[in-house]
C-alpha positions as CSV (number, residue, x, y, z in Angstrom):
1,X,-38.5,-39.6,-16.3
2,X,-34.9,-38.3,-16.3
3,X,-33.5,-37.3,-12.7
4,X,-31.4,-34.4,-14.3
5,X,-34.0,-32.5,-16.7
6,X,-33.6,-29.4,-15.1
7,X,-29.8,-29.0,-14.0
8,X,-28.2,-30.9,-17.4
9,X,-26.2,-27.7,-18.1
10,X,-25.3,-26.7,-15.4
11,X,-22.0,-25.9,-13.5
12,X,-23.8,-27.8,-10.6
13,X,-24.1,-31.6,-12.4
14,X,-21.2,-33.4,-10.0
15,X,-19.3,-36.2,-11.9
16,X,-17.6,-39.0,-10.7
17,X,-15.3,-41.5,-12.1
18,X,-14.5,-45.3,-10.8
19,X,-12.3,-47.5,-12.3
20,X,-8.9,-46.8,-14.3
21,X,-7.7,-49.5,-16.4
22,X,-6.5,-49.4,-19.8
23,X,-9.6,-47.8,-21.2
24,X,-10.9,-45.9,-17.8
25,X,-8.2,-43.7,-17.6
26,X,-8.0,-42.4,-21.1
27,X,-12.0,-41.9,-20.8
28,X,-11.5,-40.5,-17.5
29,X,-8.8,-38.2,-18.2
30,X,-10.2,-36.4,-21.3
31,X,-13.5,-36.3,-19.5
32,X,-11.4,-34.2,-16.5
33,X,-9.8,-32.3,-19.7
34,X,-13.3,-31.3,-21.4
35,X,-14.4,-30.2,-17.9
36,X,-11.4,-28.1,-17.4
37,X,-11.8,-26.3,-20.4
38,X,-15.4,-25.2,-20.6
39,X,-15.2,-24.4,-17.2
40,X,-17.4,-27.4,-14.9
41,X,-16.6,-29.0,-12.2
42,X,-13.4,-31.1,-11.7
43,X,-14.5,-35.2,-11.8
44,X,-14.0,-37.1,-8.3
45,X,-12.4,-40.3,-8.8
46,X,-11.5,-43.6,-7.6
47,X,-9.5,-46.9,-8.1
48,X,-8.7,-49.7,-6.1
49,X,-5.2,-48.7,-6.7
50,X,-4.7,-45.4,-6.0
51,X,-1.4,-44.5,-7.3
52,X,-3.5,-44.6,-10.6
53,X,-5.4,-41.5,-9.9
54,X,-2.2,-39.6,-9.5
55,X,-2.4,-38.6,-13.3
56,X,-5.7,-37.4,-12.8
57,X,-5.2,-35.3,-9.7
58,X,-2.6,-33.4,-11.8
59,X,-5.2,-32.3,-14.5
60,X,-7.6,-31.3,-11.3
61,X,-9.5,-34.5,-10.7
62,X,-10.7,-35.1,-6.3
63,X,-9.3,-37.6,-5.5
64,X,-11.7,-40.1,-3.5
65,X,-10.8,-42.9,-1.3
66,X,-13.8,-45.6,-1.9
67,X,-16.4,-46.3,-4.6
68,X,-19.1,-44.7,-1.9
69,X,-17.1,-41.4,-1.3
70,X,-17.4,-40.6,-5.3
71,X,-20.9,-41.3,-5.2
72,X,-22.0,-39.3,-2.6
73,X,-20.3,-36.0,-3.9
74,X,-21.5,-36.9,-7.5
75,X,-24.8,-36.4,-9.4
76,X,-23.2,-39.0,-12.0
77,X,-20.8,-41.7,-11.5
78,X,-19.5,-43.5,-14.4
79,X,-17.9,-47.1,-14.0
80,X,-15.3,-48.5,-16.0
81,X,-14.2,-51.8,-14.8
82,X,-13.9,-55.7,-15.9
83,X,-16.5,-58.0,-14.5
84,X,-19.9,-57.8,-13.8
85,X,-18.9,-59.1,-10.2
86,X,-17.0,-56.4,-10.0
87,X,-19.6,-54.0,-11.3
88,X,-22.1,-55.7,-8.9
89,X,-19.9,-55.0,-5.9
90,X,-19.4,-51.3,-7.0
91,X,-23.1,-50.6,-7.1
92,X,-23.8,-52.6,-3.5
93,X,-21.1,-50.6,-1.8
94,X,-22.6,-47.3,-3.3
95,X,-26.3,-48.2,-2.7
96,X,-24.9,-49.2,0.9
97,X,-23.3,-46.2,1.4
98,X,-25.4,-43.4,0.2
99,X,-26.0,-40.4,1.6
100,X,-27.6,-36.9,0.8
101,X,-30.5,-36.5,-0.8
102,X,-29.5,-35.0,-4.7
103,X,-30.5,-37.6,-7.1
104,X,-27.8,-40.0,-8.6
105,X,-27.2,-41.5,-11.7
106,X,-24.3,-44.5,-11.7
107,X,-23.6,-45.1,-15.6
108,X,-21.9,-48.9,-16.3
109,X,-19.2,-48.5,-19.0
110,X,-18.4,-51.9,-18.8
111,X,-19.3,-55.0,-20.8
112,X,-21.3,-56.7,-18.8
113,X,-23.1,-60.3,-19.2
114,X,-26.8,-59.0,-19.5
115,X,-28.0,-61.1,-16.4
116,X,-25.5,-59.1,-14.6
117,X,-27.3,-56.1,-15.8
118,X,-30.9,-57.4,-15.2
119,X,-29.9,-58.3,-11.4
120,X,-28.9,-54.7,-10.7
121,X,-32.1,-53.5,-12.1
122,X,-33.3,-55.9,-9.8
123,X,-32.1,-55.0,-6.8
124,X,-32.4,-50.8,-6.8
125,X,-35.8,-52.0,-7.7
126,X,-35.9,-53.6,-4.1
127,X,-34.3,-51.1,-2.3
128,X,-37.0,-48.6,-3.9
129,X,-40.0,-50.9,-2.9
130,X,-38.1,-51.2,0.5
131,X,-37.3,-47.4,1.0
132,X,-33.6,-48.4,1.4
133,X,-32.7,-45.5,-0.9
134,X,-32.1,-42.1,0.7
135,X,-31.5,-40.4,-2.8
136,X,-33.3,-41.0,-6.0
137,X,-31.0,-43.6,-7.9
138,X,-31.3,-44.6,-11.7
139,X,-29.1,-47.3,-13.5
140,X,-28.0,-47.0,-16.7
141,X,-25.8,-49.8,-19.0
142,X,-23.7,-47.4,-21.4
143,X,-21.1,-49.4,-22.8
144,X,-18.4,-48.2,-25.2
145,X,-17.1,-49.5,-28.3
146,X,-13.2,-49.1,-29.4
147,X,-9.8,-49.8,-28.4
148,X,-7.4,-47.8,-26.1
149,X,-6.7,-45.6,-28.7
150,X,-9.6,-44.7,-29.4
151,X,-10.9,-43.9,-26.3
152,X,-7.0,-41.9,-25.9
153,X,-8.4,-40.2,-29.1
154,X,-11.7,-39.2,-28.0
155,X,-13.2,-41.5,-30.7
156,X,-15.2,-43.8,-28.8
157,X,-18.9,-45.0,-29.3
158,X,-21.1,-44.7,-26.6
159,X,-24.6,-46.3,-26.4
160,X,-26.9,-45.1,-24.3
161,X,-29.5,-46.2,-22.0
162,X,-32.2,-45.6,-19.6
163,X,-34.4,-42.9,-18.8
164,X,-31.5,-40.0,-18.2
165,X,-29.9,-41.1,-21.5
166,X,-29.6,-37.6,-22.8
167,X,-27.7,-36.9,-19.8
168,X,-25.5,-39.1,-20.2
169,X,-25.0,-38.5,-23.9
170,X,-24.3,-35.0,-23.1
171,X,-21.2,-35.9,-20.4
172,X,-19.6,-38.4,-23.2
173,X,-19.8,-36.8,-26.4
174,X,-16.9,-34.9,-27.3
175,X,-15.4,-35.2,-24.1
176,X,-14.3,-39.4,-24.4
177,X,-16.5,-40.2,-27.5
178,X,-17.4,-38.9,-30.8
179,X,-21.2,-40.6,-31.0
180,X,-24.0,-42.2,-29.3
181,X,-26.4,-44.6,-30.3
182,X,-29.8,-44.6,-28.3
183,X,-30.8,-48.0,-27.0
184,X,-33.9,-46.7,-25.7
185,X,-34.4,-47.6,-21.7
186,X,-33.9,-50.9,-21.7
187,X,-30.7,-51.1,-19.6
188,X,-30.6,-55.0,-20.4
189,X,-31.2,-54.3,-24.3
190,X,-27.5,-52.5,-23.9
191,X,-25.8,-55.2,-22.6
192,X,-27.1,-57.6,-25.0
193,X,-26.3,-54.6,-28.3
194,X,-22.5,-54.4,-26.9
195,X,-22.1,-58.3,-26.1
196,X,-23.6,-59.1,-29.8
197,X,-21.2,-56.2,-31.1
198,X,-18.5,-57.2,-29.7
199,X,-19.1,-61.0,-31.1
200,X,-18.7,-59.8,-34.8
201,X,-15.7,-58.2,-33.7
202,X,-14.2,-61.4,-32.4
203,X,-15.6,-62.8,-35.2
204,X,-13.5,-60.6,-37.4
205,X,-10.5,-61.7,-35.8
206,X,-11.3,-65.2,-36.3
207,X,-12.0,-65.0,-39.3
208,X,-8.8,-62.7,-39.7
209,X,-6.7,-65.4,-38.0
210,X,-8.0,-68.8,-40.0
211,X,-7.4,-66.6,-43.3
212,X,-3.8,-66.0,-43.0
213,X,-2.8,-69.2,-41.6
214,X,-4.0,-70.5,-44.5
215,X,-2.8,-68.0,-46.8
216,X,0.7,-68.7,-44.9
217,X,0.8,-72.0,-46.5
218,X,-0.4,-71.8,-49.9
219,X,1.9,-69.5,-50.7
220,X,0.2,-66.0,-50.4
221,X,1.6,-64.6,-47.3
222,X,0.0,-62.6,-44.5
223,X,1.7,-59.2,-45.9
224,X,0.0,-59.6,-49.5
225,X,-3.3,-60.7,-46.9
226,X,-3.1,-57.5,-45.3
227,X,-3.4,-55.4,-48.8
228,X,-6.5,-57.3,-49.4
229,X,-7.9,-56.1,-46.0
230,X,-6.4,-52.7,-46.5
231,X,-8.1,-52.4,-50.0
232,X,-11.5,-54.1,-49.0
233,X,-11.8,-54.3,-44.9
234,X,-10.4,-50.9,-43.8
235,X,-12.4,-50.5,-41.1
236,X,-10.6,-49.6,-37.9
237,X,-10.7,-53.4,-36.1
238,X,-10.3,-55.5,-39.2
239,X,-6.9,-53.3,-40.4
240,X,-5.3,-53.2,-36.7
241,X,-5.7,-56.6,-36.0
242,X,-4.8,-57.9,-39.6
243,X,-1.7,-55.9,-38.9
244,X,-0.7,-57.4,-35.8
245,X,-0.7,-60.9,-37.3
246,X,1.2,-60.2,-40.0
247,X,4.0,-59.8,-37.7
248,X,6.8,-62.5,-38.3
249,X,7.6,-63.4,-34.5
250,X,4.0,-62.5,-33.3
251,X,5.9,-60.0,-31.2
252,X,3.0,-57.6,-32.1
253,X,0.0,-59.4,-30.6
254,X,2.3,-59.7,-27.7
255,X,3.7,-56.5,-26.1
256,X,0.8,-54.3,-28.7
257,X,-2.1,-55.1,-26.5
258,X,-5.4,-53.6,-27.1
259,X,-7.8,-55.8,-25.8
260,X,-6.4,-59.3,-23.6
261,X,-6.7,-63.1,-24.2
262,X,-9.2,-62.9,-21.0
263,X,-11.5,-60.0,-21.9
264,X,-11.8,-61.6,-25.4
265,X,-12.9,-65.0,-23.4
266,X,-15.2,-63.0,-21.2
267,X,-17.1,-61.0,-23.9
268,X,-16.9,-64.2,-26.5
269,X,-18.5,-66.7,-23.8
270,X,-21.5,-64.1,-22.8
271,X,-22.3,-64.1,-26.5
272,X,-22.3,-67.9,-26.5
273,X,-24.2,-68.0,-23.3
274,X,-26.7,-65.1,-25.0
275,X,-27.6,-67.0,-28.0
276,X,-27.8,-70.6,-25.7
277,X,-30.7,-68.6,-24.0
278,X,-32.5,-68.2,-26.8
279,X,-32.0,-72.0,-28.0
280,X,-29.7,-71.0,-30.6
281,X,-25.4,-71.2,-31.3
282,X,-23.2,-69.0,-32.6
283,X,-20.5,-71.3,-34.4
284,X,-18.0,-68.8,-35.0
285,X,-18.0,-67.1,-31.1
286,X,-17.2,-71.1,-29.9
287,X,-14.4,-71.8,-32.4
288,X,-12.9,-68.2,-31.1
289,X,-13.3,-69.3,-27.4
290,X,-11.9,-72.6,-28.2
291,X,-8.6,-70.8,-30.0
292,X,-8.5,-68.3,-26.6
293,X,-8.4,-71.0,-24.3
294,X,-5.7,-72.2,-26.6
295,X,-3.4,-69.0,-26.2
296,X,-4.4,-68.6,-22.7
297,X,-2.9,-72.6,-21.8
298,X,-0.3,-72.6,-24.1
299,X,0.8,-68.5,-23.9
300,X,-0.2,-65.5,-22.3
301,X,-3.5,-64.5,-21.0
302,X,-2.9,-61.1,-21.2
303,X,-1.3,-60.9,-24.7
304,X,-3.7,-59.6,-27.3
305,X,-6.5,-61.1,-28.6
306,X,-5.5,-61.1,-31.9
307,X,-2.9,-64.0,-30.9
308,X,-6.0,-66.3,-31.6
309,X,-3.8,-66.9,-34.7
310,X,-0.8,-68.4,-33.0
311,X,-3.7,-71.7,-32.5
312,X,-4.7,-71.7,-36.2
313,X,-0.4,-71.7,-37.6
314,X,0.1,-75.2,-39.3
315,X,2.2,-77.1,-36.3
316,X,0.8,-75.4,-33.1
């Protein structure tokens, strides 16, 4: 049963925000925008560096000085961060830390290995069983699909999960997304949906990368590649990262970052480790990894994904 059934449009549902990295703080400041402008209540927000939230403070945001302060003047705390460590660590701190007795929902942005996801579950289970809670708590995985720009551009996908989904739905879409997909209640399910859509996008830019070394050679070229893509592919990841390799120096999967070398490893290696569960492989995801680790050694961690490609070139 959702926690919020009876307050979802109201003036009086508290939002909170943690985490402001390259996609956080676009998310979190058109969610701050929306709010302003049909009149709700500002967002609270937090970030281990705090200088970040100065941007938000300007368009009205609180600002909050820990993970547990949000919480506790929130209804609903959305977190955007890297790891599921991290995520972990959030959640602990604001299960540790709660106070007051309005019901709170903490809503994981974040792509997440689904184990991550499952021990969370886990332990606000516990602390339930254990009356450890002083406030109804519910946990819901809502990743996000899209780059910076889209979530600059309001264009993100959200899915959506758990039993307050509608909620939650409600909060992103318009304000940092343009649609939802249900996953039902099955936090876990979510993690697994985004990890497995995020493997065909690597997969894309794989696929992308193998594609025009090879057309390099023969004698095609990567521009005459990209009008393939552009007549065939246009779909939003297959045309900006076909784009960026077709840049002579590389220059453009270098400073044009959307998405790094190490969150590509991340997300890549729990969709390796997903399908190993299952007794099973995912070929594509493991030569992907491989061509990462490459970049990462041999380059930039932090350079765009999309400079997979520099490992496939004919004398790397």
């Amino acid at each position: 049963m959702s926690l919020f059934s009876d307050c979802v449009a109201s003036d009086k549902l508290r939002v909170g925000w943690i985490g402001l990295g390259a996609m956080g703080v676009e998310m979190a400041r058109n969610l701050q925008v929306h709010r302003a402008k049909t009149g709700l209540s500002p967002i609270s927000v937090y970030n281990r560096t705090l200088s970040k939230c100065e941007q938000l403070a300007q368009l009205g945001a609180q600002v909050c000085g820990s993970a547990a302060e949000v919480a506790n003047a929130s209804n609903v705390v959305f977190l955007s961060l890297f790891s599921g460590d991290t995520v972990k660590s959030i959640v602990a701190e604001i299960l540790d830390n709660s106070s007051g007795e309005q019901p709170l929902l903490i809503a994981d942005l974040t792509t997440v290995h689904p184990d991550s996801t499952q021990w969370i579950l886990d332990d606000l289970a516990r602390r339930r069983r254990e009356l450890l809670l002083p406030r109804p708590v519910e946990f819901s995985q809502t990743p996000v699909w899209g780059a910076p720009a889209a979530a600059k551009a309001a264009k993100l996908v959200f899915v959506s999960s758990g039993a307050s989904r509608r909620v939650l739905e409600s909060l992103a879409v318009p304000a940092f997304a343009h649609r939802a997909i249900d996953c039902g209640e099955d936090g876990v399910r979510a993690a697994k949906f985004k990890v497995l859509g995020n493997f065909m996008i690597a997969s894309i830019v794989e696929a992308l990368g193998e594609a025009m070394a090879v057309a390099e050679e023969v004698g095609v070229g990567r521009e005459l590649y990209l009008e393939f893509v552009r007549e065939m592919l246009p779909v939003p990841p297959a045309l900006a990262y076909a784009k960026k390799m077709t840049d002579e120096n590389g220059e453009a999967s270098k400073t044009q970052v959307g998405f790094t070398v190490l969150g590509g490893m991340k997300d890549v290696g729990y969709a390796v480790d997903l399908a190993k569960s299952v007794d099973m492989r995912l070929p594509i995801a493991e030569l992907a990894l491989e061509h990462l680790q490459w970049v990462k050694d041999k380059g930039d961690p932090n350079w765009d994904w999309s400079s997979l490609a520099f490992a496939l070139r004919k004398g790397n």
